[in-house]
Structure formats: structure tokens, C-alpha cells
C-alpha positions as CSV (number, residue, x, y, z in Angstrom):
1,X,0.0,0.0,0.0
2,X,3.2,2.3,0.7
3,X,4.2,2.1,-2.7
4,X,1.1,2.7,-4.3
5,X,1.2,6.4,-2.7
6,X,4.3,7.1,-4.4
7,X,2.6,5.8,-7.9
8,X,2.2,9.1,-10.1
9,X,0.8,6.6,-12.8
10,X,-1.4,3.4,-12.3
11,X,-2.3,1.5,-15.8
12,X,-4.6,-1.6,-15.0
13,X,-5.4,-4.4,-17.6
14,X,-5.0,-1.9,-20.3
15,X,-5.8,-3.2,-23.7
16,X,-6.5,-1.1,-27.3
17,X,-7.4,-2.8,-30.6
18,X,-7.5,-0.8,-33.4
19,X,-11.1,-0.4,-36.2
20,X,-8.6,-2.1,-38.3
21,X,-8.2,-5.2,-35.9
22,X,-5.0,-4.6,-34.8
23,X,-4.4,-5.7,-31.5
24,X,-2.1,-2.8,-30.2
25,X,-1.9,-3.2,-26.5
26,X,-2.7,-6.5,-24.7
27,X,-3.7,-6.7,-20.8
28,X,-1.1,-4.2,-20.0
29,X,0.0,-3.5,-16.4
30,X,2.4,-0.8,-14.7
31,X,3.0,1.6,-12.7
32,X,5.3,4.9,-12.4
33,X,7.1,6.0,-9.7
34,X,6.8,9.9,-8.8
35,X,10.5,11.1,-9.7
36,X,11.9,8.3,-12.0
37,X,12.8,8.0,-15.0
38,X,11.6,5.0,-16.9
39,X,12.9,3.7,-20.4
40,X,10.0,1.9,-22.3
41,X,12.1,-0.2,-25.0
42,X,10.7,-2.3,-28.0
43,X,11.0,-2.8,-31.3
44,X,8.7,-0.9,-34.0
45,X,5.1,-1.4,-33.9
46,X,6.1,-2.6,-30.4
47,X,2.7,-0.5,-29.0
48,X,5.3,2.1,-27.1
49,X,3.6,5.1,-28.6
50,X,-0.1,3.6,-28.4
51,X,0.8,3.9,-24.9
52,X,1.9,6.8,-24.2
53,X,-1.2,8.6,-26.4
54,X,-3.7,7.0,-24.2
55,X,-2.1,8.0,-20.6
56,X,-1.9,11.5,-22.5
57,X,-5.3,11.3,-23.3
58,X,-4.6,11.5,-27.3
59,X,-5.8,8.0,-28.2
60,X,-9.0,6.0,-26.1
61,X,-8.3,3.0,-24.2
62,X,-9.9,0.1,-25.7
63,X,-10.8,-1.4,-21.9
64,X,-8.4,-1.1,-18.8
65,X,-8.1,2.2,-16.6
66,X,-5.4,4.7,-16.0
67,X,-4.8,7.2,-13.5
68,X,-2.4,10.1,-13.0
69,X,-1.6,11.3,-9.9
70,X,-5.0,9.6,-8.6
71,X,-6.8,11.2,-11.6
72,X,-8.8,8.8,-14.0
73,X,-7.7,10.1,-17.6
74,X,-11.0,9.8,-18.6
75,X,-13.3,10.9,-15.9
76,X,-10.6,13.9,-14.7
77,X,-9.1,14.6,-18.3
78,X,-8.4,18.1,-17.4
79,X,-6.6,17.3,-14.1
80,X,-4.4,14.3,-15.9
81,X,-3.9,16.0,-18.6
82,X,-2.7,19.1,-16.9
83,X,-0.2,17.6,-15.1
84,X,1.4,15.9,-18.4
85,X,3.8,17.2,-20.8
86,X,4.2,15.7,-24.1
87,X,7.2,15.7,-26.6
88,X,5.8,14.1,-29.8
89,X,8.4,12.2,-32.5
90,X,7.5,14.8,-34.5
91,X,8.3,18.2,-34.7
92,X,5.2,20.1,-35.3
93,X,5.2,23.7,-35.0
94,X,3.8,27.1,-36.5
95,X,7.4,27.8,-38.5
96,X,6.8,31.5,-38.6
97,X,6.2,32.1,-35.1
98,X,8.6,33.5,-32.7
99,X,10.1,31.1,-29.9
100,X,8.7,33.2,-26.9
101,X,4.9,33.2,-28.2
102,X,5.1,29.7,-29.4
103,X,5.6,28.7,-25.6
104,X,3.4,30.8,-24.1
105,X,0.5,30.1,-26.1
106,X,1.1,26.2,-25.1
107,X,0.8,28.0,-21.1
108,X,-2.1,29.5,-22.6
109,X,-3.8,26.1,-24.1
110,X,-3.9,24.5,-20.2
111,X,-5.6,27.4,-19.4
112,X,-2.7,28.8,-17.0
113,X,-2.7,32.3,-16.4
114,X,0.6,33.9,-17.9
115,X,3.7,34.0,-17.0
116,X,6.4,35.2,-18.3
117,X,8.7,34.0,-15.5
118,X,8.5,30.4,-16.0
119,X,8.8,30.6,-19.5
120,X,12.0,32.4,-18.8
121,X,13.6,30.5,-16.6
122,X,12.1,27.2,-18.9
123,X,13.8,28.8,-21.8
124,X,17.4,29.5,-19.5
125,X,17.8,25.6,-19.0
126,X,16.9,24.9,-22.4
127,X,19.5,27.5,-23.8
128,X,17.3,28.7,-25.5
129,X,17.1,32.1,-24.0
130,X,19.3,34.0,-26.8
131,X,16.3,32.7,-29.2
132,X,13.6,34.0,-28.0
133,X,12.9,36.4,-30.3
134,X,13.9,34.3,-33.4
135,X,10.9,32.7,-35.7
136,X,10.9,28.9,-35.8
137,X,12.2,28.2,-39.2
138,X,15.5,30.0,-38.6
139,X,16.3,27.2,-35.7
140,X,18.7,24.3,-35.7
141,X,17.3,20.6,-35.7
142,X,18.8,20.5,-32.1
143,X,17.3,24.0,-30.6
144,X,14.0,22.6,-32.5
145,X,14.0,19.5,-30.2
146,X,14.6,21.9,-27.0
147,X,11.5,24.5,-28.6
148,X,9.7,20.4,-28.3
149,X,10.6,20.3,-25.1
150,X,9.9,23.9,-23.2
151,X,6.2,24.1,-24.5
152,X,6.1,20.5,-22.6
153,X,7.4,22.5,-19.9
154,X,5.5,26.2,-20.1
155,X,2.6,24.6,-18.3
156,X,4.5,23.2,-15.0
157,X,3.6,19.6,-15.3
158,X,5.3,16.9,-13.0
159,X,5.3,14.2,-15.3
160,X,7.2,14.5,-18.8
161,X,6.4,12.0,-21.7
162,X,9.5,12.1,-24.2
163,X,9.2,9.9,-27.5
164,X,12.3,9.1,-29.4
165,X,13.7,12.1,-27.7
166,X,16.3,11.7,-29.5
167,X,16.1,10.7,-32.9
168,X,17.5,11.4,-35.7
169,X,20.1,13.8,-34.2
170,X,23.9,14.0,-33.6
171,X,25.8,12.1,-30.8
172,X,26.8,15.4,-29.1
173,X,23.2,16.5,-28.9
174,X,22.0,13.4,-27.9
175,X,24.3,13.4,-24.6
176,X,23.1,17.3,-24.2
177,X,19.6,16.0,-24.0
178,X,20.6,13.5,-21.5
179,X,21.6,15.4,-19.4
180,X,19.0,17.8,-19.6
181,X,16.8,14.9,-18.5
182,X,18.7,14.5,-15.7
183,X,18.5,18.5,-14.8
184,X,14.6,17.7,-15.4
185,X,14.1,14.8,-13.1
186,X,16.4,16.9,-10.7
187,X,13.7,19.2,-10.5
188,X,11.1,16.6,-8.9
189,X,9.6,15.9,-13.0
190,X,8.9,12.3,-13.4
191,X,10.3,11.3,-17.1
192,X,8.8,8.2,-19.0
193,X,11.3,7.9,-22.1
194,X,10.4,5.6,-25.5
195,X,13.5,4.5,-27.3
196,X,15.3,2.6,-30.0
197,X,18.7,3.5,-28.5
198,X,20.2,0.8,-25.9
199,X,22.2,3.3,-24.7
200,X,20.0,5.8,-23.9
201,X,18.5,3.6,-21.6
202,X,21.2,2.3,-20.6
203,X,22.6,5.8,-19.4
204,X,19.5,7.1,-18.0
205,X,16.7,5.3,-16.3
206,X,16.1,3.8,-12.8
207,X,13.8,1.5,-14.5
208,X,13.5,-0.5,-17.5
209,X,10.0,-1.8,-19.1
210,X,10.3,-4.3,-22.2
211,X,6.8,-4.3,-24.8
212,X,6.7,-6.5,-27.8
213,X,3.6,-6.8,-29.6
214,X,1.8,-5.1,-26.8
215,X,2.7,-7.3,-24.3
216,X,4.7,-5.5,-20.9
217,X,7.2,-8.8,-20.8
218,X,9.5,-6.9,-18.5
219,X,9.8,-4.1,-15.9
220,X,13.0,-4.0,-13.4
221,X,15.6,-1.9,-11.8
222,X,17.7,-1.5,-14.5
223,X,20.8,-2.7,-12.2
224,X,18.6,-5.2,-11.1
225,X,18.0,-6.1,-14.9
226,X,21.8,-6.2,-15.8
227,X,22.7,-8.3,-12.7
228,X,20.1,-11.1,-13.6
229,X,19.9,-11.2,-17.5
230,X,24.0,-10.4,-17.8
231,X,26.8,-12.6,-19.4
232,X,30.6,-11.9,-18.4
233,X,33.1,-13.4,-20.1
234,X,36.6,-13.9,-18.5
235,X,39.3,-14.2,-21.3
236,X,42.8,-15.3,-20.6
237,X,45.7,-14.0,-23.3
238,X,48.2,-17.3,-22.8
239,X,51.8,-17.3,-23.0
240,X,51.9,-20.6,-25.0
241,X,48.8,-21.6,-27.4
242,X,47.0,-24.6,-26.5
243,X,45.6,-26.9,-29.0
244,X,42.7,-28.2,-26.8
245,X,41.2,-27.5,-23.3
246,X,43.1,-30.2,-21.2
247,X,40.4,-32.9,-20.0
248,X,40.8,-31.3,-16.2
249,X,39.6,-27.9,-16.8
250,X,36.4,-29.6,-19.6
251,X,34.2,-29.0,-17.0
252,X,33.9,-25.0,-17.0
253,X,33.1,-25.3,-20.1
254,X,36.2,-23.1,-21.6
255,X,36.1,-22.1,-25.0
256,X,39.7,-21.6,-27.1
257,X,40.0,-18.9,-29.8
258,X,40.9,-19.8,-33.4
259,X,44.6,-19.5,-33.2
260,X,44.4,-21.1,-29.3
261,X,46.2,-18.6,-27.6
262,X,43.4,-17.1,-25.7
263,X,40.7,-19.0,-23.1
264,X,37.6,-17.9,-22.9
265,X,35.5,-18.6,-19.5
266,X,31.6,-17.7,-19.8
267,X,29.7,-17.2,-16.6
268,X,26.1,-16.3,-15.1
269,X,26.7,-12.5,-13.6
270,X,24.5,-14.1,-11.0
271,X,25.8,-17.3,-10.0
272,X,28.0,-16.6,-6.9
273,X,29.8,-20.1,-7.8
274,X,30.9,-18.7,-11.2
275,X,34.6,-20.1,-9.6
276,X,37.0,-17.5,-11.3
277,X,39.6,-17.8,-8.5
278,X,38.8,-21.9,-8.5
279,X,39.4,-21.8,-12.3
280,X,42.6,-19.4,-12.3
281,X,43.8,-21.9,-9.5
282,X,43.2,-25.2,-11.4
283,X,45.0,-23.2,-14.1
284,X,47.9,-22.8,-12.8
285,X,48.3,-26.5,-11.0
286,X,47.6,-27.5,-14.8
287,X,51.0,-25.4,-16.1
288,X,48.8,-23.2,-17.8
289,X,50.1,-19.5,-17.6
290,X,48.5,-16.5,-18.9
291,X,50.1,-12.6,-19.3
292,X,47.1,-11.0,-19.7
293,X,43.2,-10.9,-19.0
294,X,40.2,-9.2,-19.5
295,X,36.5,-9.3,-18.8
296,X,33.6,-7.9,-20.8
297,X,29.8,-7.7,-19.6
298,X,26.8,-8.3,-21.6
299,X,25.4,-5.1,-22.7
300,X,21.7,-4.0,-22.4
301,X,21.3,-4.1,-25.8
302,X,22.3,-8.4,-25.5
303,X,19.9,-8.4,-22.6
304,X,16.8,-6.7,-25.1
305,X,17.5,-8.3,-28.0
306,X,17.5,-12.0,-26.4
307,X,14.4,-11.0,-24.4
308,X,12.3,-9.8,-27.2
309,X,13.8,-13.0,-29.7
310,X,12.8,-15.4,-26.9
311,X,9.0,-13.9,-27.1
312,X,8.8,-13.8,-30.2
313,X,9.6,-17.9,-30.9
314,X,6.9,-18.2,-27.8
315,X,3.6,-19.2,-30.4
């Protein structure tokens, strides 16, 4: 009961299936803590954005219910809705307006009195301030994606929706925007983040939900997530090839490369009996000496990409 008070989104047994019969979202089930950032990852078509346009009140649940900060989106839409900020994919914008109205009139569209210092100091931490006055078409892709992201903001919601925040644009603006996340979440803002990038995740959230063919297969603690679901991988540069594992050491099931001069161990991140000092023991009782080793962790991208394969060989 403790941590459903600290739920700034509930989504129960939500399901949507499209006129067209596609089944978009099956019987899905989650819930956001207030301050967090969460990574929703799947592949295309995965039901990511379906998702996020019926919390934000764009799209109509087909059955299921969702609340946002104890709001019904449906019942309450003004109060949900009022507390959500939206960055779309697409950038979608009156081109000939200047930056400065452009956010204020998104204030205005929430039916929030004006004020000019929030959008200011919204504006500052976007960097945006020097282009206030400029009209929309004379902006960078990058400052385009920040414009996205203050009229999200020039309404004071606590929870920020980003989809595919970033997209499309360069690996220097991509970390900017991560850490103007961070800044964000900082701030008390609860962030739900779609993505294609691994990494973005992987840098970022607290917690990690999986969809594939709207089905939730997955939420953890992304630490948690890594721990369980990882691979390392111990390899051992020898001295002197080998031409086979010796019959002793078979049962660690050690792998030799190509040209047998380096020994590669595989273990469960989570086994506490992985034996690497028992192994680098029997090693050296077997005259096996090595000059160098390393050891590589399975990334989050393995982890996603063995999770949604597995589902999608389940019939």
C-alpha cells in the first residue's frame, strides 16, 4: 500500500485494438514512480507510442483504466492532462512564429494564467534564451528539439512523456539531451522515455519496461536487470597456445580462440559459484600460464535483443 502512494501513474489491464483489428496493446499492467525516470524499450510497432497517447489522453483505451496522480484520464481529463507534458516524434510547430509566443501560447492552451517567469527560466535551461525572439524556421534541428521540449514545460507539469527524444540527431546532442533529463528529473519531473537506443536507456533510467507486440514482458531496476539477465566473459591471453582445453579444466566449459592462444570462461553475472579464482587456480596447477586478462559484460542491448527473440519464438 506504501508504494502505491508514491505511484504518479497506475495503468490496469490496459488493452487497445484498433477499427482495423490490430491488437495494439494487450492486458497491460504498470506503474510509475513519482520522480523516476523510466525507459519503455521495443522494437517498431512494439505498442510504445499507443501507450503513451492513451495515458496523455490523445488515443481511447480500448478497456483497462489509467490514473495520473490519482486522476482517471478519462473521468478527470483536465486534471491528468494538466499535469502531463508531451514531446511528440514529430516536430510540429507554426514555422513562422517566434520562440517566446510559441511557448506561451502552449501555457495559454492549459488554461494557466501567464507567466512570463516560468517561461523564462524554462527557456534559460533549455538554452534557449538567446532565441527568444527568433521565428521557428531560422532554428537548428537541435534548438527545434529543445523548442519540443519547453512548450512541454511552459505549463509546470510533474510528469514528462519524451518519445524518441532523440532521434535522428547528432551524438553530441544526444548526450546534451541527457543530461538535460537529468536537470529535469532533478527538479522533482517524473520522465517516461520511449527508445530505439540501448544506450539511452542504458545511461538514464532507474527503471527499464520491455513491450513486444503489446505485451509488458519486463519491468525492473535497470541494475537489477543487468545483474540477472547479464553474461561476463573472463578471457585469458596465454603465454603458450594450446591446442585443446586439457580434460581437467572440460568442466567450466572453456572455449579456445581460433589460433588457441586465448581462453575464454563464460559465466552467469548471478551465479555466486561462477569459480574465477577456482578456475585461475586449477590453471595454474595444470601449467597453464597466462600474461594477460580481461573481462567484458553483456550489454543492455544483448539483454533486449535475447528477451524480445525469446518472445517472439513463444507461439
Amino acid at each position: 500500500m506504501l508504494a502505491a502512494m508514491h505511484d504518479i501513474i497506475s495503468i490496469s489491464n490496459l488493452s487497445k485494438t484498433y477499427a482495423s483489428g490490430f491488437n495494439a496493446l494487450k492486458n497491460v499492467n504498470l506503474a510509475i514512480r513519482r520522480g523516476e525516470i523510466f525507459a519503455l524499450l521495443g522494437p517498431n510497432g512494439a505498442g510504445k507510442t499507443t501507450l503513451i497517447s492513451i495515458v496523455c489522453g490523445i488515443v481511447n483505451p480500448g478497456s483497462g483504466s489509467v490514473t495520473v496522480d490519482g486522476h482517471d484520464i478519462q473521468r478527470d481529463y483536465r486534471a491528468s492532462r494538466s499535469l502531463i507534458g508531451l514531446v511528440p516524434q514529430e516536430l510540429s510547430t507554426d514555422a513562422f512564429e517566434t520562440v517566446w509566443n510559441t511557448v506561451t501560447f502552449s501555457r495559454g492552451l492549459f488554461g494557466k494564467a501567464a507567466n512570463p517567469a516560468h517561461i523564462e527560466k524554462v527557456l534559460r535551461a533549455l538554452s534557449l534564451w538567446d532565441k527568444k525572439d527568433n521565428r521557428i524556421i531560422t532554428l537548428s534541428g537541435g534548438m527545434k528539439r529543445r523548442l519540443m521540449i519547453a512548450k512541454a514545460l511552459s505549463h509546470e507539469p510533474q510528469i514528462l512523456f519524451l518519445d524518441e527524444p532523440t532521434a535522428g540527431v547528432d551524438v553530441e546532442l544526444r548526450r546534451d539531451m541527457w543530461q538535460l533529463v537529468r536537470d529535469l528529473r532533478e527538479t522533482g519531473v517524473t520522465i517516461i522515455l520511449t527508445t530505439h537506443y540501448i544506450e539511452e536507456a542504458e545511461e538514464m533510467a532507474d527503471r527499464i519496461g520491455v513491450i513486444t507486440h503489446g505485451e509488458l514482458i519486463l519491468v525492473e531496476e535497470k541494475s537489477e536487470l543487468m545483474r540477472k539477465l547479464g553474461k561476463k566473459q573472463l578471457t585469458l591471453l596465454l603465454q603458450q597456445p594450446l591446442t585443446h582445453v586439457p580434460p581437467e579444466l572440460v568442466s567450466h566449459g572453456l572455449t579456445l580462440s581460433g589460433d588457441g592462444s586465448e581462453l575464454i570462461y563464460t559465466y552467469d553475472t548471478q551465479d555466486s559459484d561462477a569459480g574465477v579464482a577456482e578456475l585461475l587456480k586449477e590453471l595454474a596447477d595444470a601449467g597453464i600460464h597466462y600474461k594477460d586478462l580481461r573481462t567484458e559484460q553483456s550489454s543492455l542491448e544483448d539483454i533486449f535483443v535475447s528477451l524480445v527473440t525469446e518472445r517472439s519464438k513463444k507461439p
